[in-house]
Structures are given as C-alpha cells and as structure tokens.
N, C-alpha and C positions, 0 to 999 in steps of 0.2 A: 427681711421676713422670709422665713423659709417655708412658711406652709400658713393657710387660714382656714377658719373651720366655721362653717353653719351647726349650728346643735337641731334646729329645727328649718326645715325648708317652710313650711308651711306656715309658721308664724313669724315669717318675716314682712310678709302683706297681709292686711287684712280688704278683703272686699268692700266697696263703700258701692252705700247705694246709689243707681244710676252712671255711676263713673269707669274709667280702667283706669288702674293706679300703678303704677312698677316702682320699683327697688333695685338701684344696682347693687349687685352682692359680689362681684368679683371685676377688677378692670386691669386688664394691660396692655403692651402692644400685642401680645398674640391671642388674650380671651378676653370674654366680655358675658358674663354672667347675670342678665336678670330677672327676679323674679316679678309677674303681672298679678295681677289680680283684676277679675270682669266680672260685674254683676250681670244677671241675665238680661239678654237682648242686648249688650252693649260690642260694639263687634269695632274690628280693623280694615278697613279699605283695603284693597290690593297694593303692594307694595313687593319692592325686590330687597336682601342684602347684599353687599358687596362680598361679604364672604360665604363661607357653612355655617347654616345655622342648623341648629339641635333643639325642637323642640320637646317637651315635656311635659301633660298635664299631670298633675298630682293632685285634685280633684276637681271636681263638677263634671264638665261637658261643653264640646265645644264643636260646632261645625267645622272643620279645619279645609279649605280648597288652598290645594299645591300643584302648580300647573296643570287648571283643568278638574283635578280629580277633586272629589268632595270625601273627606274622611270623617265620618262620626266618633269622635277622641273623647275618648273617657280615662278613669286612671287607671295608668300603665299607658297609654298612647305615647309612642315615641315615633320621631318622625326626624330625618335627616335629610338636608336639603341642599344642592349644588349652589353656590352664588350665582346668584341672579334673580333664581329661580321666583315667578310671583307665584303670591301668596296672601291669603287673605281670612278672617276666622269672623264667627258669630257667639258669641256664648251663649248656649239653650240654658243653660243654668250658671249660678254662679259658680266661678274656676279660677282656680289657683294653676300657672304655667309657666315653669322652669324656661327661658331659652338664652341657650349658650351659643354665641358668635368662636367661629374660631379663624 
C-alpha cells in the first residue's frame, strides 16, 4: 500500500455518552494514528508515551496539562510532546482528538 486516506477526520469517531471511545486510523512500526472521541467531564489520568506524540483537537475543548502546564485546547490546539513527557486531559465539552505517535 503506498498511501491511505481519511476523507473525513471527524466522522470517524463519534462521541458516545459518558464514555472515551478511539479508533486506530493508521498503525506501523514508525506511526500510530488515533482518533478519540470524549464526552464532557470524561478525562485521561496522567500518563507518559514511549515516543512523540502529536496531539490535535478538531473540536470541542479540552483541559490539556503537559508537564505541569494546563493548556485550554480548543480547535486548532496543536501540541507536540517529547517521550516521556506526562500528561493528562479533561474534556469541558465534548471533543474529537487527533493523536499521532511517532
């Protein structure tokens, strides 16, 4: 396969109440592509990755704390992150979030 394509990012998760839901959309040994979906108030514990991650929201809102720092991420929030680095998010609303391991 020489190429894959999303026609839509956003309808590939849909939000389900009270839950986080993800979708791998891309896997290999060098990237790891998935899209989340969190309905409001449903959040991530602190957590590190082994590699860079690349987050993304393309919509809602999300508390996003990345070593320490607290980012209010709406869409267009992009945020690139060193391995290791913790991290941890709350969703204020419901949100659809791109993130790419590389």
């Amino acid at each position: 396969m020489t190429h894959v394509v999303v026609s839509s990012l956003t309808d590939e998760v849909k939000v389900q109440p009270k839950m986080v839901v993800s979708k791998v959309l891309y896997r290999d040994e060098q990237l790891d592509v998935t899209m989340f979906g969190f309905d409001a108030g449903e959040r991530l514990s602190e957590h590190e990755a082994d590699k860079t991650a690349v987050v993304e929201v393309l919509s809602g809102r999300l508390r996003f704390t990345a070593d320490s720092e607290v980012y209010d991420a709406g869409p267009g929030f992009w945020l690139r992150m060193a391995p290791h680095t913790p991290h941890s998010l709350i969703a204020d609303e419901a949100t659809l979030m791109l993130l790419t391991l590389l």
